[in-house]
Residue, then its C-alpha position, 0 to 999 in steps of 0.5 A: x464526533x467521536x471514533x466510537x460514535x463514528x465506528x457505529x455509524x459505520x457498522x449500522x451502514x455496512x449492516x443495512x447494506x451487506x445483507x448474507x454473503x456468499x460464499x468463496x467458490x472456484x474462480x472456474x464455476x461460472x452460473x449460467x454457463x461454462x463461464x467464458x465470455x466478455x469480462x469487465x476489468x474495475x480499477x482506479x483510475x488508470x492515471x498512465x493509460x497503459x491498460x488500455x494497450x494491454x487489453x489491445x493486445x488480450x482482445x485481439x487474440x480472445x475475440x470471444x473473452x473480450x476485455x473490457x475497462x471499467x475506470x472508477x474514480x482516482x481516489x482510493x475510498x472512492x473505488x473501494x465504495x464503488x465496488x462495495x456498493x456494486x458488489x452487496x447488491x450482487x452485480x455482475x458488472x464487475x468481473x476481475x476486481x483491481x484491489x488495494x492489497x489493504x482490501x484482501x481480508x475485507x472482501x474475502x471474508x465478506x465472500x465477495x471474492x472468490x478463492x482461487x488455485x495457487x497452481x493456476x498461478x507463478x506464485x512461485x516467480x513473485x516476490x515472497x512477501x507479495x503473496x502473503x497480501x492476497x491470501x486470507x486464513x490461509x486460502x488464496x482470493x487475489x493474486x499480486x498484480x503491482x507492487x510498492x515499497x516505501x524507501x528513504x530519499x536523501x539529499x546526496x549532494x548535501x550528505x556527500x559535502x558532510x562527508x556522511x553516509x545517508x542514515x541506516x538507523x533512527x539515530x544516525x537519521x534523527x542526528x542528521x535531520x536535526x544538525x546537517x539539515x538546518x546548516x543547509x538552510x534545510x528541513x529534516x524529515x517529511x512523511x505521510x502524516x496528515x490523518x489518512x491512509x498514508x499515516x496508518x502506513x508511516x506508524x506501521x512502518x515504524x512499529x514493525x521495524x522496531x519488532x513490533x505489529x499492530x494486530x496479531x495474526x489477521x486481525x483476531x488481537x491487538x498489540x499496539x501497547x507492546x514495547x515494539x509498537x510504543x518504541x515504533x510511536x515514541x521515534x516519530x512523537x519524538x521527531x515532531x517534539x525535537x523539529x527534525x519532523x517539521x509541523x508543516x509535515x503533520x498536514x502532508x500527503x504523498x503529493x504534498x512531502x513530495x513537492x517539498x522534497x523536489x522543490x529542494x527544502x527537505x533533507x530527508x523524504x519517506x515516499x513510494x517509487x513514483x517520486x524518482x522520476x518526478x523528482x529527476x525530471x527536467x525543472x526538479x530543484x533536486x534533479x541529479x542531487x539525491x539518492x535514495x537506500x531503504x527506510x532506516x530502522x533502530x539498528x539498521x534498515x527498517x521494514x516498509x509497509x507494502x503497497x501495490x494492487x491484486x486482481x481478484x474475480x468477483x462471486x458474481x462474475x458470469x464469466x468467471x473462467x474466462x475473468x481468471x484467463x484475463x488475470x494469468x494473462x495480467x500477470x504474466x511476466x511479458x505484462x508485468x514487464x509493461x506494468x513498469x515500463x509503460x505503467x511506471x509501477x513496481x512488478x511483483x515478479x522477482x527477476x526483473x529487479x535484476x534486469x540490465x535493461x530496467x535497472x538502467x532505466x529504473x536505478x532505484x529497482x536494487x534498494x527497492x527490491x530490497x525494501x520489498x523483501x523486508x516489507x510487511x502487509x498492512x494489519x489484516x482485518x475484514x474491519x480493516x476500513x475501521x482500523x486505519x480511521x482510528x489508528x490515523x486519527x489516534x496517531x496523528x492526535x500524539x504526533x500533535x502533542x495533544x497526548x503522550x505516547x503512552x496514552x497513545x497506545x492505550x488509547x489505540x488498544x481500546x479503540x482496535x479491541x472495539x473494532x475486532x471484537x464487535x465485527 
């Protein structure tokens, strides 16, 4: 099946689906009432079980707000779909809304989220580039919850023997994985690039390193054949043509580049936060043997693509005060404490990357504090599902050597042009 056949597939789906939309409205306008009461919390499945001690502790102190968790599945199309479906059918069983950042744009100019205060919030305590993921056209519809950055894992104990510094350009990590990496019995390179999410995320981290973006301005143009973004494409097309991105890697997740790393057969590893403590753990082959610094880029640190999450309140919460209460509460700085302690996931309130206590515990939280100022949403768009289907697919097709960079680029601007331009 073809993407454009597919992208109307989609479209006819969505359309039969959605019917008008609302919308945005206070988050303090509750129908009905004076919008207090119980509230619901949707969110993917909480893989750690820390949520339910935070909602302990809001329920024994709002008996009549009382919090209650939703758990949707693990998958994140999964829970997108979920809440889609709820949502177009104008349910109030969903009160605060736990979104992939990626989802800001799609469910705000649907009107399925409502725009909030930024007084009512510590915006202003958050890392900047966290809050740029929670507002569209300018206006504020979610408010930053988790965080995450991609960084650069690094075989130190191998790095150290060749008396090197780990990479900070495409270069120095190209010449590396290529040289150093096969003289240890090695692999060079592992990402996220099987035709999925996480590819979307590896091209965009290199394009915009290389000055480059995919979109213009929240998704009204395409600028994914500009000589950033084709210089961002040539770097990874030309990892996988020269081996120092092994094939093997065209078919790696986030689970699959990290197994391989900690099982002691990559060099050099692009992946989120989460693999520090996985791969320090007792029976890792590489515990106590890496290091990690941010993502290089073509002249020096490159810029990742943020991840992480943002609560928003759903248009037909009935309790729409008191689902705003519940996120000010999430977000405080007491929680977001426990957000990485308990729930071993990057906060966004800037001090406590700087915290003794948590840096001792978290000794990546410097590097990933800094990948994090220097980190880039994910091209905005209300089509945004439709966008990384056909930057995956496009993207994976060259890095397969099915097609040149240059056809590659061309190809994307057609297919995205398409996709923003028949909303």
């Amino acid at each position: 099946m073809t993407l454009a056949r597919l992208r109307v597939l989609l479209l006819a789906g969505a359309l039969l689906l959605s019917g008008c939309s609302l919308p945005a409205v206070s988050a303090t306008d509750g129908p009905g009432s004076d919008g207090t009461g119980p509230v619901t919390l949707a969110t993917g499945r909480d893989l750690t079980g820390y949520l339910g001690g935070r909602l302990a502790a809001w329920n024994a102190t709002h008996p009549a707000e009382k919090a209650t968790l939703i758990e949707l599945p693990e998958a994140a199309d999964d829970v997108r779909a979920q809440m889609i479906s709820n949502l177009q059918a104008r349910s109030d069983r969903y009160d605060v809304l736990n979104m992939d950042v990626a989802w800001t744009a799609e469910f705000a100019a649907a009107g399925w989220v409502r725009q909030l205060d930024r007084n009512d919030f510590p915006l202003d305590k958050f890392l900047p580039p966290v809050i740029d993921t929670a507002t569209y056209q300018g206006r504020l519809y979610a408010v930053p919850y988790t965080t995450n950055a991609g960084m650069l894992y690094y075989r130190k104990d191998v790095l150290d023997q060749e008396h090197l510094a780990p990479p900070r350009t495409w270069a120095e990590l190209a010449d590396e994985a290529k040289t150093v990496a096969p003289r240890h019995g090695l692999q060079g390179y592992a990402g996220q690039f099987l035709p999925y999410e996480g590819l979307t995320v590896n091209y965009a981290e290199a394009v915009q390193s290389a000055g480059g973006q995919i979109l213009t301005g929240e998704g009204s143009g395409v600028a994914a054949d500009s000589a950033a973004a084709r210089r961002g494409l040539d770097f990874l097309v030309g990892g996988v043509r020269d081996g120092w991105i092994p094939k093997e890697a065209l078919s790696f997740k986030e689970e699959e580049s990290r197994r391989a790393f900690q099982d002691g057969r990559y060099l050099f590893l692009r992946n989120w936060p989460y693999v520090y403590d996985s791969a320090q753990a007792q029976g890792s082959a590489v515990a106590g043997r890496f290091g990690v610094v941010p993502l290089p880029g073509p002249d020096g640190p490159g810029s990742s693509t943020l991840g992480g999450s943002d609560l928003a309140v759903s248009t037909y919460s009935r309790h729409a005060r008191s689902a705003q209460r519940l996120i000010q509460y999430l977000t405080g700085l007491d929680n977001q404490r426990q957000v990485l302690l308990k729930g071993s996931l990057p906060p966004v309130w800037a001090e406590l990357y700087s915290d003794p206590e948590l840096v001792r515990r978290f000794p990546y939280l410097p590097v990933l504090r800094q990948s994090l100022l220097s980190a880039r949403p994910r091209p905005k768009s209300p089509d945004y599902d439709q966008v990384t289907l056909a930057v995956s697919e496009i993207v994976h097709d060259a890095l397969s050597q099915n097609r040149s960079p240059g056809e590659t680029a061309a190809r994307l601007t057609t297919e995205l042009n398409a996709i923003i331009r028949n909303p």
